[in-house]
Every structure is written in structure tokens, then in C-alpha cells.
VEXZAMI-70139 format. One record per residue (C-alpha): x, y, z; residue in one letter. Coordinates in steps of 0.1 Angstrom, whole numbers, padded with zeros to 4 digits, always signed. Example, Ala and Ser with C-alpha at 12.3 -4.5 7.8 and 13.67 -1.06 7.14 Angstrom:
BEGIN
+0123-0045+0078a/+0137-0011+0071s/
//
This chain:
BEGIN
+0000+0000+0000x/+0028+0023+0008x/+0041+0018-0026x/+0010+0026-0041x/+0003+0057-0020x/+0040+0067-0033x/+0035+0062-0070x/+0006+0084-0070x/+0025+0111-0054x/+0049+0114-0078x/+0021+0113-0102x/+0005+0139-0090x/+0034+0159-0084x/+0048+0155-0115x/+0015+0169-0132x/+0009+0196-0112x/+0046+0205-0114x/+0041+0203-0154x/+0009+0225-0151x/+0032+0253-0135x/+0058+0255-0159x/+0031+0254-0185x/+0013+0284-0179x/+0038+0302-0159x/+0037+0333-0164x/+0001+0335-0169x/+0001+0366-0188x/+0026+0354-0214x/+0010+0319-0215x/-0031+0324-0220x/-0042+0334-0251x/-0069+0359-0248x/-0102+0359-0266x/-0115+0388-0287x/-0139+0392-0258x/-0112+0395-0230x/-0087+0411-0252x/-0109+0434-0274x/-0107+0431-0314x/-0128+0416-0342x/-0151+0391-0352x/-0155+0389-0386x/-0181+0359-0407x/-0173+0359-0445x/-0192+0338-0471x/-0173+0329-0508x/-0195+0334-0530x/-0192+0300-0550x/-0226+0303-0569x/-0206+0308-0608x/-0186+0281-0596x/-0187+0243-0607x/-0195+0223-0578x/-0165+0201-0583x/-0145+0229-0580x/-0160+0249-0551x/-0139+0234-0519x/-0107+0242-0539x/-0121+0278-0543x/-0131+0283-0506x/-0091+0270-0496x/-0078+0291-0517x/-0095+0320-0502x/-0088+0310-0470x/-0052+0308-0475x/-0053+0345-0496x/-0074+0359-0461x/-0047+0343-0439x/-0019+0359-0461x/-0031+0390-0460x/-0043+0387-0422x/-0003+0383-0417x/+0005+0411-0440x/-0014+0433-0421x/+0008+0423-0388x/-0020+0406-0368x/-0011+0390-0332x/-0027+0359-0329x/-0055+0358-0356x/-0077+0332-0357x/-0087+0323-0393x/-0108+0287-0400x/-0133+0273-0420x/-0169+0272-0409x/-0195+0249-0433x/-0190+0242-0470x/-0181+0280-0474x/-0180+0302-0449x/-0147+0316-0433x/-0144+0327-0399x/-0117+0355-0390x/-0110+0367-0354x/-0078+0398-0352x/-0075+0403-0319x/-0067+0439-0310x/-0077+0451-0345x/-0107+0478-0337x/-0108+0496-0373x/-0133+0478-0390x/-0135+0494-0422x/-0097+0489-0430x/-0096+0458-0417x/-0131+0443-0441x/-0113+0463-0472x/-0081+0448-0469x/-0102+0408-0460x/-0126+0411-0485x/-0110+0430-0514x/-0108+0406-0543x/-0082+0428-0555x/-0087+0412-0594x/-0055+0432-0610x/-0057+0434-0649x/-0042+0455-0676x/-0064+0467-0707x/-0054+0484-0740x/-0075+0510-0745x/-0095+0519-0775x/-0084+0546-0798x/-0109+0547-0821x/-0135+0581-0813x/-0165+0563-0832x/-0160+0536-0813x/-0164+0555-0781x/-0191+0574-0793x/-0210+0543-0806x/-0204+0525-0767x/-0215+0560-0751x/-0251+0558-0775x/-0257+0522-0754x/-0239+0502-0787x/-0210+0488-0770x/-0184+0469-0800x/-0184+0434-0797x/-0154+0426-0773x/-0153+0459-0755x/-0164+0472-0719x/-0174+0508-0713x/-0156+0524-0678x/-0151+0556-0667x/-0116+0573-0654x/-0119+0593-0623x/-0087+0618-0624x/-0085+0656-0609x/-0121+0653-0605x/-0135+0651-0640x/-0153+0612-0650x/-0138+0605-0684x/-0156+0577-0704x/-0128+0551-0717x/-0135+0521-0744x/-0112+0490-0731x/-0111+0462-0748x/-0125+0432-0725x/-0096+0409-0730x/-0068+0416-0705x/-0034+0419-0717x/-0021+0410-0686x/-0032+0403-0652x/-0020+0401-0611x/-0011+0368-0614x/+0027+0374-0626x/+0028+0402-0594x/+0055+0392-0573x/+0059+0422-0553x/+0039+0457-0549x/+0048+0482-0528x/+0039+0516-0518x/+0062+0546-0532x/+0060+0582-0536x/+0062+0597-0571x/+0079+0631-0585x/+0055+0655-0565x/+0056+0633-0533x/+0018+0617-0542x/+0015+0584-0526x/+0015+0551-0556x/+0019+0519-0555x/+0048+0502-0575x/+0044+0467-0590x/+0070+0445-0599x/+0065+0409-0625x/+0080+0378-0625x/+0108+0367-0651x/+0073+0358-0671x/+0054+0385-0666x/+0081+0410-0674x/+0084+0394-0710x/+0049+0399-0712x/+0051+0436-0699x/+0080+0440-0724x/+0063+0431-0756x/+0029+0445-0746x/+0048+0478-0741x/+0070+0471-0776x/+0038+0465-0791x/+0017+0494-0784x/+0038+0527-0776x/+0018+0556-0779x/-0015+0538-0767x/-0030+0540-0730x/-0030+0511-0713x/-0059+0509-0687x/-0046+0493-0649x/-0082+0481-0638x/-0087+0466-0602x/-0121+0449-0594x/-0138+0462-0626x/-0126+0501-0619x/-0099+0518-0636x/-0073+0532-0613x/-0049+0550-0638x/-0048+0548-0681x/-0009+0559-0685x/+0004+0563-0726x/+0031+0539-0730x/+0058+0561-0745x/+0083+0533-0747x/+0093+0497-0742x/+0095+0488-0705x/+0117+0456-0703x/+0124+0459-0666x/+0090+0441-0659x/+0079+0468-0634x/+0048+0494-0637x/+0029+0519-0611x/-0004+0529-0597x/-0012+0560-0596x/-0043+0581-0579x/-0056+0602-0556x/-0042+0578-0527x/-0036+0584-0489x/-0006+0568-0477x/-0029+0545-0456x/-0045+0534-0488x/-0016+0530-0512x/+0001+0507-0482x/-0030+0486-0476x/-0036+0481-0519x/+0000+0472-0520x/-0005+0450-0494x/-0036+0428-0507x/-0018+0430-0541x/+0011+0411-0524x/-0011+0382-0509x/-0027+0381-0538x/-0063+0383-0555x/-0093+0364-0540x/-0106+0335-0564x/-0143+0345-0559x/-0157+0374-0543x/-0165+0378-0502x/-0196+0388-0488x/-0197+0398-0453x/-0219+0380-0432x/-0217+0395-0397x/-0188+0415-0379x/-0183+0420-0341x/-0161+0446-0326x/-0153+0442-0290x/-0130+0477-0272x/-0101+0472-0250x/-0118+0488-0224x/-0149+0466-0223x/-0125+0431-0226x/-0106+0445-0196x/-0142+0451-0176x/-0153+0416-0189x/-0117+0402-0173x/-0121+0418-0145x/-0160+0407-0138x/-0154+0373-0144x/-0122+0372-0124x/-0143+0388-0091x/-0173+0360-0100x/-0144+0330-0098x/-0132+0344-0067x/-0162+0352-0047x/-0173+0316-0061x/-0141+0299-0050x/-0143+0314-0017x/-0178+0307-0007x/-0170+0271-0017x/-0139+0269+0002x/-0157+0285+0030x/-0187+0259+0030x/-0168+0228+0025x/-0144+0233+0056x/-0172+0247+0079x/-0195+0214+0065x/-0170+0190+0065x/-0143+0201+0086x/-0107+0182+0077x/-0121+0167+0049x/-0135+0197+0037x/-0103+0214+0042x/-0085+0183+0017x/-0114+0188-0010x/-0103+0227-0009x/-0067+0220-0019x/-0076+0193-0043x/-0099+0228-0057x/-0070+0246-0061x/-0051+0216-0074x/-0077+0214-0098x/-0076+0249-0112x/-0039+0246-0115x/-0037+0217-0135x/-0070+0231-0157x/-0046+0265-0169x/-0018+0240-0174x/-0037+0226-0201x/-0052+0254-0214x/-0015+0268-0216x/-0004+0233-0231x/-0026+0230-0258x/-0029+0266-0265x/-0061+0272-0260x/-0079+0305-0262x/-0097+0318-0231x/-0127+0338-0234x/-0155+0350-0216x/-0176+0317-0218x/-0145+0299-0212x/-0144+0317-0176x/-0182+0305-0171x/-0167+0273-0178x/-0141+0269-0150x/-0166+0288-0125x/-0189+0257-0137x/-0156+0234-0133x/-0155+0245-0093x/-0187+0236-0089x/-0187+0204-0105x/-0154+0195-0089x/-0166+0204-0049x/-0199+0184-0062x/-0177+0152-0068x/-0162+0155-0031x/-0198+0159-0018x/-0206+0126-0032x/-0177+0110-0020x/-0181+0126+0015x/-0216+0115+0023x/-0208+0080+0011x/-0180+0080+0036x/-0203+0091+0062x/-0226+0065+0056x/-0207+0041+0061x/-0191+0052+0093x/-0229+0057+0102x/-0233+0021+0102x/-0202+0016+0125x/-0176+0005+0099x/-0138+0009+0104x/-0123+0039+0086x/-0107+0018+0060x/-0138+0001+0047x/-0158+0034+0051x/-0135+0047+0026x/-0130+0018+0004x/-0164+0017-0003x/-0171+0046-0001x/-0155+0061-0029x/-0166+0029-0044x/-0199+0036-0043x/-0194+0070-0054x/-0171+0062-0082x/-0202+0051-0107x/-0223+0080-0097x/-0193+0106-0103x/-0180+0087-0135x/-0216+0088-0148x/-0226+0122-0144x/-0190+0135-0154x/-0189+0116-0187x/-0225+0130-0200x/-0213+0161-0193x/-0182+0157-0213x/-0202+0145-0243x/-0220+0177-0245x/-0192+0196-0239x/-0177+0175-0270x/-0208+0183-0289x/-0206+0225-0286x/-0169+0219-0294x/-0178+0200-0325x/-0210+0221-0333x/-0202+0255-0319x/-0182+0286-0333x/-0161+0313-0317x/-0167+0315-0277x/-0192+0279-0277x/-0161+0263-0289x/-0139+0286-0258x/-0169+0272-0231x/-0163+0234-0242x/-0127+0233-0241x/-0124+0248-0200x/-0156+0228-0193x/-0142+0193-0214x/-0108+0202-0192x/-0123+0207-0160x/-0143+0177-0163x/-0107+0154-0165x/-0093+0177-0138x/-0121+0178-0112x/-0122+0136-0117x/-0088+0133-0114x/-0085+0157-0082x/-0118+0143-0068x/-0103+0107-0070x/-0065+0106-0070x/-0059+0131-0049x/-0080+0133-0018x/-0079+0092-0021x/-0038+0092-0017x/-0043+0120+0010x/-0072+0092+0030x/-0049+0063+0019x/-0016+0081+0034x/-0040+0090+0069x/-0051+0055+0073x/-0024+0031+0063x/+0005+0051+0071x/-0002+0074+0100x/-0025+0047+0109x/-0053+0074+0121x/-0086+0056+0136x/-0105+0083+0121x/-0111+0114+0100x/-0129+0145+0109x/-0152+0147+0082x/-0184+0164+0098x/
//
């Protein structure tokens, strides 16, 4: 028995010492939710209608790997970016609070393409009458204010595809732009579109508008070219920036969005922290007024319990949120619940004049199924918000599915080897437990 009682203590100090180090120091080692650290919460939908239907989960990856590029271009901490459904995308930026710049720069499909325009006036003037040419699009430049009508011609020359850099620059007057430069392939192209066509314009169009219509006034073989327009700094930086990750394969339509302040995730923190504590306190207090020693050895194996709980929280890297504090509030309950059962068992038995040992034995015997039972239904609905849930469902199921482990194993292990030790090797005839 002494062995036994040994074993278990290392065990359990082993685990709780690899709990410590695990989330030690706690600020460094919990990630915050967007609820506790402020930020946004952002539901996005690819639009995968025009799509063939063999085609459409390659569609939705790709965007998802574009978003995250660009989420990481944008110098994010922490984002959380995942599928949700056949094509949704869930994106979570933690500390982000401007949602405008933030939804331009996700859900741009930033479609680059270059597009001779037309020279021809009749043509022009037959496309402004409503008779648009065979093979042409009508757009309108935006420059210095005036809206000039442009004929392009609907096949692009050359598109974003060849982009293998972009940048933002400032020109000979000090206006923001944004500087693009091609691959070894796209520069070829570049080279003998340009050799092809000086003294035309050549249209840079992104997502259907025209930015700038430059005349090529010679061949450009060094494969690079430049945006220009009425561009903040802000602006040219985040275009350049999308340009880099590169252009969405369908477009994005926002669903919902969710911006949580600083302020209020520091007020949320601080709520839930005073809730735990008064909680944890008013336990502590009733189990060691109710069940005197005993009660005192279920409050350790409480704060054993909540050790071991951010351990693994900090282990697998799990994000705490708001419902996620619920959940260990819940855990304290649930875990003081198990020592209840075990407790009353034990005085049961000792009510019908058994020996200590045997009170315990069966005891937590008899309490073993009841505890076992009501802890592994639990954990299969925790399981099922995990699997089913989004966002801070999925935060509640993780601290509750941990708890559930933790509050067993403390519940059992511990205040068992604590009894066992008592009894077998400080051979005590009894234990205070009312």
C-alpha cells in the first residue's frame, strides 16, 4: 500500500509541477479571446454560386489561404482564421478595432488586370449611344475630378497573377502610388505588350474600376509598372498590401462582424475574475465549515484542480474567453460536487459503525459510478458544442471538457492518496469529516 500511495504522489506531483511551468507566467502563456482582449469578429461567405461544384472546396481553400496571407500582411497577433460549413470563413484579429480597413483589406478581391484601351473616337461614341463593340467594356476614369468615359477592350493583356511584389512609393511630386513589380514571365509579357503598343494607354483596372490609363511612350523591359491616384498613404500601403497576398478566387460577402474595445474586454476580465473568486471562496468556505478536515482536503484538491486546468489550457494553447471563464466557475462547482458525493458516502458508512478503512474503500466505491456517470455525460456535451459550436461555444467546451478530466482526477487521485496516506500510514482511527 505504501508503494502505491508513493506512486501516486509522484504522479500527482509530477502533473501539477508540469501544469506550473506550463502556464507560468500567466500573462505570457493564455491566449486571450477577442472578448477578453478586445478586437474583431468577422463571418465571411465565398461566393461560390458561378462556380462548378466540383470545383468549389478548392475555391473556398484558396480564399482561406489569400485571407490568412493577407491577415499576416497586415501584422495581426494571434488571428484566428478557420473554416466554418462548406463556405463560410471565420476571422478573429485580436486587437484590430478599425473595421473598415480591416473588411477592405479581407474582403477585397483585389482582381488586377491591364487593358489596351481603344483609340478609335467612333467607337467611343458608338459604346456611349448604349452600342457597345463586340469585345469591348465601357468604364469611366476618375482623375482631378472630371469622370472620363474610356473604351477597353474586354480581354486583359495582362493580369496580377505574374505580381510578385507591390509596394507603396511616392512619385515626383511626393503623391503616394503603389509600385508593382513581374515575374521573369510577366516581365516578357510587360516587355512586348509595351513594344507593341507605344503611344496607346494602357488601362490598370482593379475589381472592374480603372485606377490609372498611362500612354506607353516606350518599351518597358524591366517588368515593373505603377499605380497611380488620388491615394492616402494609408491606402496606397493597404492596396499594395492585398496586391502582395494576392487576388481572392471569388468574391467575399460579409456576413456578420463583431467589434469588442479594449476597455470593455478589460471590464469583462475583471467581472469574471471577481465572479471565480467570490465563487471559490464561498466554496472553500462551505466545505471546511461542512466537512471540517475533509473539507479542508477537497479545498486543496480545488485549487489543485484549477492549476492543473490553466496547465492545459496553456499546453494545448487554448484561447480563453469569456464563456471559457463560465466554464471553470462551472468546473468548481462540479469538482466540490464530486467531493460531496464521496463525503456522504463515507459518512454512511461510518454511520453504520464501519472501520475507517472500509468506510473509505467503499465509499468512494460507491461514489465512483455516480461521479464517473454524471462527469462523462457532461463531457459528451461539452464534445458536442466543441464539434457544433463557433467562436466563444467552442472557448466554453474546451475549459468545461478540461475541468471535467481535472475535477475527476483531483476528486479521485488526490484526496484518495491524502485518505490512503491517513489511514495506512499514520494509521489514524478516524477522520474528521463532519
Amino acid at each position: 500500500m505504501e508503494k502505491s500511495i508513493l506512486y501516486r504522489v509522484i504522479l500527482i506531483v509530477l502533473i501539477v509541477g508540469l501544469a506550473l511551468w506550463s502556464f507560468y507566467p500567466p500573462e505570457k502563456k493564455i491566449r486571450r479571446g477577442l472578448d477578453l482582449k478586445g478586437g474583431m469578429h468577422i463571418v465571411l461567405r465565398v461566393e461560390v454560386e458561378k462556380v462548378p461544384k466540383e470545383d468549389r472546396k478548392n475555391v473556398v481553400d484558396l480564399a482561406l489561404k489569400i485571407i490568412r496571407n493577407r491577415v499576416d500582411e497586415f501584422g495581426v497577433s494571434e488571428p484566428v482564421i478557420q473554416r466554418q460549413g462548406e463556405d463560410q470563413i471565420i476571422v478573429q484579429l485580436p486587437g484590430v478595432v478599425d473595421t473598415e480597413r480591416a473588411l477592405k483589406i479581407i474582403g477585397q478581391t483585389a482582381q488586377l488586370e491591364f487593358k489596351l484601351v481603344e483609340s478609335d473616337p467612333d467607337l467611343l461614341h458608338q459604346a456611349l449611344e448604349g452600342k457597345v463593340p463586340e469585345g469591348y467594356e465601357l468604364k469611366y476614369l476618375e482623375e482631378n475630378g472630371k469622370r472620363t468615359p474610356i473604351l477597353l477592350r474586354k480581354k486583359a493583356v495582362l493580369t496580377g497573377k505574374y505580381l510578385v511584389n507591390a509596394y507603396m512609393d511616392f512619385g515626383r511630386f511626393g503623391q503616394p502610388e503603389v509600385r508593382l513589380k513581374f515575374n521573369r514571365k510577366g516581365a516578357r509579357l510587360f516587355s512586348r505588350i509595351t513594344g507593341e503598343n507605344v503611344g496607346k494607354l494602357l488601362a490598370i483596372v482593379l475589381d472592374g474600376k480603372v485606377q490609372s490609363a498611362p500612354r506607353i511612350k516606350e518599351k518597358i523591359p524591366s517588368g515593373e509598372a505603377v499605380i497611380t491616384g488620388r491615394f492616402t498613404i494609408k491606402e496606397a500601403s493597404d492596396l499594395a498590401l492585398v496586391l502582395r497576398a494576392g487576388a481572392l478566387p471569388a468574391p467575399i460577402k460579409v456576413l456578420s462582424t463583431l467589434t469588442v474595445g479594449p476597455t470593455l474586454g478589460e471590464d469583462a476580465i475583471r467581472k469574471g475574475l471577481r465572479a471565480a473568486v467570490v465563487g471559490g471562496i464561498l466554496v472553500v468556505i462551505f466545505m471546511a465549515v461542512y466537512y471540517s478536515f475533509a473539507g479542508i482536503i477537497a479545498d486543496i484538491a480545488l485549487l489543485l484542480n484549477l492549476i492543473m486546468l490553466m496547465g492545459a489550457l496553456a499546453g494545448l494553447n487554448a484561447t480563453l474567453t469569456l464563456p471559457g471563464i463560465a466554464g471553470i466557475i462551472l468546473t468548481i462547482g462540479m469538482s466540490v460536487d464530486a467531493n460531496v458525493l464521496i463525503f456522504e458516502r463515507i459518512r454512511e458508512e461510518l454511520a453504520k459503525k464501519k472501520t475507517i478503512r472500509v468506510a473509505l474503500d467503499t465509499g468512494y466505491k460507491r461514489a465512483f459510478l455516480t461521479i464517473a456517470d454524471a462527469n462523462i455525460t457532461t463531457l459528451i456535451a461539452a464534445l458536442m458544442l466543441f464539434y457544433f459550436g463557433t467562436g466563444p461555444v467552442k472557448g466554453f467546451a474546451v475549459t468545461l471538457s478540461l475541468g471535467i478530466i481535472c475535477s475527476m482526477f483531483t476528486a479521485i487521485v488526490f484526496t484518495k492518496v491524502v485518505f490512503d496516506y491517513l489511514v495506512y500510514v499514520r494509521k489514524a482511527r478516524t477522520i474528521p469529516i463532519e
